[in-house]
C-alpha positions in Angstrom: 95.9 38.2 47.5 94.1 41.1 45.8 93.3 44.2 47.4 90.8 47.4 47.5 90.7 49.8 49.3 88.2 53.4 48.7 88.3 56.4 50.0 87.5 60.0 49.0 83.7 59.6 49.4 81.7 62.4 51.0 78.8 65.0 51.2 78.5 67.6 48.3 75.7 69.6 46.8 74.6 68.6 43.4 76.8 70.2 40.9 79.7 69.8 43.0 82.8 67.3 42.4 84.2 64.5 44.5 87.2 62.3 43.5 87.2 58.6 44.6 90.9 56.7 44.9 91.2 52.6 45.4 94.5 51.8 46.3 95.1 48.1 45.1 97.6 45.2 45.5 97.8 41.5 44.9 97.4 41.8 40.8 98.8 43.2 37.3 97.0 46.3 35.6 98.0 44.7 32.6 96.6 41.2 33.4 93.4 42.9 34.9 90.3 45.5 34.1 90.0 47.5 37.0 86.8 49.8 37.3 83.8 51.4 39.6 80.4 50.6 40.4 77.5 52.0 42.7 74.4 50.3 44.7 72.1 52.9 46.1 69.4 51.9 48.5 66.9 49.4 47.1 68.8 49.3 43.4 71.3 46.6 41.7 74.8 47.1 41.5 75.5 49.2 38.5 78.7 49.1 36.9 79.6 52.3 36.0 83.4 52.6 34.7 86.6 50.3 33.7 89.4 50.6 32.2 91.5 48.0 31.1 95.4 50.1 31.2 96.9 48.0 28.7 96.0 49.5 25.8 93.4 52.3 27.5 89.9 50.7 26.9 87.6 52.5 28.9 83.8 51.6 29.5 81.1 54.1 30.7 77.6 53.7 31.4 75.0 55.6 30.1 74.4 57.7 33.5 77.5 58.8 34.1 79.4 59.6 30.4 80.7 63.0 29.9 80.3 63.1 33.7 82.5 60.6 35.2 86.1 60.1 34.3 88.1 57.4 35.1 91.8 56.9 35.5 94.8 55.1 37.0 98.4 56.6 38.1 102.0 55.7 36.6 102.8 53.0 39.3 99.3 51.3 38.0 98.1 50.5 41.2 96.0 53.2 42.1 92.4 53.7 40.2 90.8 57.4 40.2 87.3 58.7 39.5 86.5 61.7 38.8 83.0 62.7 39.1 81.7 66.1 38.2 78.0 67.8 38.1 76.9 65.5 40.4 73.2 64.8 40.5 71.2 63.6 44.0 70.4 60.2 41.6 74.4 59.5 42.0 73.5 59.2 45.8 75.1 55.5 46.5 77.7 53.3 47.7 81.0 53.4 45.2 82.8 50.0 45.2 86.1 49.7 43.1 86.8 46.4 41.6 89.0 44.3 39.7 89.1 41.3 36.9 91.2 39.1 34.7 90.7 39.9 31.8 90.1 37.4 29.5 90.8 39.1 25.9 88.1 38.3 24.1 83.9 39.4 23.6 82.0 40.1 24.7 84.6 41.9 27.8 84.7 45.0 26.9 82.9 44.3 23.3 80.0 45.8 21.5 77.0 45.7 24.1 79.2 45.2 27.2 77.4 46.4 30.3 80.2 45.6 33.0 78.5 42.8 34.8 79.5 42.3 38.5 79.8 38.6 37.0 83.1 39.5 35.5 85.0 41.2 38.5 86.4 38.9 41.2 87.8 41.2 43.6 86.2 44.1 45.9 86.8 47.0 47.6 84.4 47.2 50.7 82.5 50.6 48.9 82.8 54.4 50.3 79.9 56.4 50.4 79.0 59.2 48.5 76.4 61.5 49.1 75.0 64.1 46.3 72.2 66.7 48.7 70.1 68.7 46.4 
C-alpha cells in the first residue's frame, strides 16, 4: 500500500521560508514521479513540482520556478520542498503525491503541466500559510 504523509507546514510572513517533508512507503522512487501540489480556497489543484529520481527530471510550474525547489533524500523515500520568498498568493493546502511512471510523452514532455490525472496516490495536504 502507498503512503504520504506532510508535515512542515505553517505561518510565515511573506518573504520568509518554510520546508515541507512527505515521508512515503508502499512504492519505488525509480518506478514512480513523486511531486507537490496546492488547492487554495475556491481554486483547482495546481501541480506545482515532480521529480522523477531516476534520472533527476524535475518539473516546475510557472508560479513557483526560481522559488520552489524540490528534492528527495538518499534512502528515496522521503520528498522535500523548499520554498523561499514566499508570497500571500502561495497561501494554500500542500499535498504530496505520487505516480507510475509510465516512460513516455507527454509525462514529463514538452507542455506537461502535472495533471492530478497522473498521480494515484495522496498525502492528506498540510497547510501553509504566507501573512502579508
Amino acid at each position: 500500500e502507498v503512503k504520504l504523509e506532510e508535515s512542515g507546514g505553517g505561518l510565515v510572513q511573506a518573504g520568509g521560508s518554510l520546508r515541507l517533508s512527505c515521508v512515503t512507503s508502499g512504492f519505488d522512487f525509480d518506478d514512480y514521479a513523486v511531486g507537490w501540489f496546492r488547492q487554495a480556497p475556491g481554486k483547482e489543484r495546481e501541480g506545482i513540482s515532480s521529480i522523477i529520481t531516476v534520472d533527476d527530471r524535475e518539473y516546475y510550474a510557472d508560479s513557483v520556478a526560481g522559488r520552489f525547489t524540490i528534492s528527495t533524500n538518499n534512502e528515496k523515500n522521503t520528498i522535500f520542498l523548499q520554498m523561499d520568498n514566499l508570497k500571500p498568493e502561495d497561501t494554500a493546502v500542500y499535498y504530496c503525491a505520487a505516480g507510475p511512471d509510465p516512460g513516455t510523452p507527454p509525462f514529463f514532455g514538452t507542455g506537461w503541466r502535472m495533471p492530478a490525472e497522473d498521480f494515484t496516490s495522496w498525502g492528506r495536504g498540510t497547510q501553509v500559510t504566507v501573512s502579508s
